[in-house]
N, C-alpha and C positions, 0 to 999 in steps of 0.2 A: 504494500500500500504506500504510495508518495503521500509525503509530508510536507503542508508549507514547512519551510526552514528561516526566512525571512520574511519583515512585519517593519513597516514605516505605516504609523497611524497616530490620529489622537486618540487618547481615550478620556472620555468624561463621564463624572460620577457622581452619581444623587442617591439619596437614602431617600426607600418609598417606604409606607407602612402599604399591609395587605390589598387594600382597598383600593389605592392610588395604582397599585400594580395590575389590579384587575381594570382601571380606566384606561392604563397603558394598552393589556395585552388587546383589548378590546379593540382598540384605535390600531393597532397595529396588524390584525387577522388580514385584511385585506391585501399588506404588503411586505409578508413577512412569514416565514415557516420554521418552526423548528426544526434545527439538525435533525443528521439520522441516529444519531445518539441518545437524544431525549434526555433525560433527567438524567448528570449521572456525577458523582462523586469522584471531585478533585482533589489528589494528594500532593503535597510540596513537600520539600526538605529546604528549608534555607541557608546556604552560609555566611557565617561573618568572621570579622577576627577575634581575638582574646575580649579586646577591647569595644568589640561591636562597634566598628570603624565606619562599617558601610552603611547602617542604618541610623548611625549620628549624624555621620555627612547629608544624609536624605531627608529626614526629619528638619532641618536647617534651614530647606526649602533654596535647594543654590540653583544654577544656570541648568551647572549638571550634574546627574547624579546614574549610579548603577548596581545593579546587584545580580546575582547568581543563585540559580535554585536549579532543583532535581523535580520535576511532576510527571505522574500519573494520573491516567485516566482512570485507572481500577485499582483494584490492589494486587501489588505485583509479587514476582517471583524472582528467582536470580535471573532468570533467561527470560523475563516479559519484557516489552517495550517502554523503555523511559526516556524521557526528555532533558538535554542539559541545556539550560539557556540561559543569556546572558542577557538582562534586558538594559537598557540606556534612556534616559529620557535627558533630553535638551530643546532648552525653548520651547518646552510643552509638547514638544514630540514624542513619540514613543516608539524607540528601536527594538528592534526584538532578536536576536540569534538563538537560533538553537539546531541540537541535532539530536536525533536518536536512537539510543543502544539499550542495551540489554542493560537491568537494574545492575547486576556486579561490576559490569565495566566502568557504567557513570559513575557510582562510587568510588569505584579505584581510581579511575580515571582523575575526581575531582579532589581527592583524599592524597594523592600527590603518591597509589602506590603501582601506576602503570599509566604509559603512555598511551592518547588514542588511538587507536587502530586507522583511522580515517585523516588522509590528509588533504583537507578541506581547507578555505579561505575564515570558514567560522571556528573550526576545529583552533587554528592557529589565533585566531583571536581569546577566544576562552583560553587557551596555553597561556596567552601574555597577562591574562587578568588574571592566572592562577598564579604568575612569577612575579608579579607588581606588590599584589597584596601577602602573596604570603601564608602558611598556617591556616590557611581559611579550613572552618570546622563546622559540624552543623550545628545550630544553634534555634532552628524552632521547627516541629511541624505543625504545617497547616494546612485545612482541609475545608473542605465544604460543599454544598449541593450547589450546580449549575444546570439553568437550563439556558441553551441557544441558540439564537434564533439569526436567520439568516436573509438576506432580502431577494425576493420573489425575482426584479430584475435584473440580477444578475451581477450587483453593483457591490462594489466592497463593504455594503453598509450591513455594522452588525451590533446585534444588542441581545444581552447576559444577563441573568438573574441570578444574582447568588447569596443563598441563604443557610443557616447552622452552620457559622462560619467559627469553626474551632481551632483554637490552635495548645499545644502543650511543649515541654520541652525537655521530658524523657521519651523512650522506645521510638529514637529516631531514626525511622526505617518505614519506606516505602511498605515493605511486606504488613504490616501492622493494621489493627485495627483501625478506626475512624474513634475518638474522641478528645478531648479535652477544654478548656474556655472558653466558653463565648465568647465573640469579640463584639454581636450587634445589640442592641438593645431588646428585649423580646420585641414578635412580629414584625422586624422591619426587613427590608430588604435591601441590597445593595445592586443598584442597575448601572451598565455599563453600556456607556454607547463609544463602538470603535467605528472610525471614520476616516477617513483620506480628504473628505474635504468638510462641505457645509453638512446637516442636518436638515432632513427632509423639513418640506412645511408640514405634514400632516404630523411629522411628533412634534416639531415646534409648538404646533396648534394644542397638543392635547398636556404638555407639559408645562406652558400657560397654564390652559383654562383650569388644568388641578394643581397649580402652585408648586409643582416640584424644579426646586433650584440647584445646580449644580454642588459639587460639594468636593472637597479635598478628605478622600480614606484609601490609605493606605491599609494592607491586612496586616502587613508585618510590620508596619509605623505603627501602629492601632496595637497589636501586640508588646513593642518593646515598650511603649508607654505607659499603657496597662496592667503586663505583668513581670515585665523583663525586670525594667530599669525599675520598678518598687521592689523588687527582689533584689538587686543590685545593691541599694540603697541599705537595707534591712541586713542585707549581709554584710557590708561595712559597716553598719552601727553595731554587729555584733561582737567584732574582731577591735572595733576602737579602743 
């Protein structure tokens, strides 16, 4: 099966409660269908450094910023399909690289204890981001339900729902179950509109008339904030 491997888009983000989602999906039936996946359960690995380097610099809110993670579509095995990508955002853009291997190699692969088998133009980018930063280790998984939806013409235009958006920071491994923190508040949801250019009028029109305003949420900004860096904090007052 081909994989996109490359993503130059915006993505923007509003928190709907239940009911704002059903005026969405409603507005949206006529130009828009769900993948052929349907409903299905996203797992991340993310890394950072000792110091949680990459999600301070982000959090900060600069020009630019990047980070690396492992995801899954299902729950894997050593020999399923896994994703290594490196995502980039500058000037509101959003770059994406990835490729994908079998869950043992990504990990070795990212874990600094084999080299990729693939020699690619993205392969050798993630190489340099693994020898820039260093020590990168994982440091949270997270997970959650997506459904989405793809547009009817053909056109890059896409939008996501994603909800029970958990994240923990032991049994960091793909293979594992599904649980840990909340990160939304109950019934909200997190919608994502990815785009290459402008926003149809028909969702302009309905994201209006129900007051849904853009919004800046991060999963794993939303996570260190929450639980990381209170944990952090708690752990050095305990050692002072």
């Amino acid at each position: 099966m081909a994989f996109q491997t490359v993503f130059k888009r915006y993505e923007l983000k509003y928190l709907l409660t239940a009911k704002q989602k059903e005026k969405v999906l409603r507005a949206m039936e006529p130009y828009m269908a769900l993948d052929q996946y349907g409903r299905t359960t996203i797992r991340n690995i993310y890394f950072d450094t000792n110091n949680y380097q990459l999600i301070r610099h982000s959090i900060e809110k600069p020009v630019y910023k990047e980070k690396l993670r492992i995801r899954s579509y299902s729950r894997a095995e050593p020999q399923s399909t896994v994703f290594v990508e490196l995502k980039k955002k500058y000037k509101n853009v959003v770059y994406k690289r990835r490729i994908s291997l079998s869950e043992e190699e990504a990990m070795k692969w990212v874990l600094g204890k084999q080299h990729c088998h693939l020699n690619t133009q993205i392969a050798e980018e993630i190489d340099y981001f693994l020898k820039y930063y260093k020590f990168l280790h994982p440091v949270a998984f997270l997970s959650y339900e997506r459904e989405a939806f793809y547009s009817k013409d053909e056109s890059d235009f896409r939008v996501t729902f994603d909800d029970t958006i958990l994240c923990r920071q032991e049994n960091l491994s793909l293979e594992s179950e599904v649980y840990g923190t909340p990160l939304l508040p109950d019934g909200m949801v997190l919608m994502e509109i990815k785009c290459s250019g402008g926003i149809p009028i028909w969702m302009a029109r309905v994201l209006s008339a129900e007051h849904i305003y853009k919004t800046s949420f991060s999963k794993y900004g939303t996570a260190y904030q929450t639980m990381i860096y209170p944990q952090l904090r708690k752990e050095a007052a305990c050692h002072a």
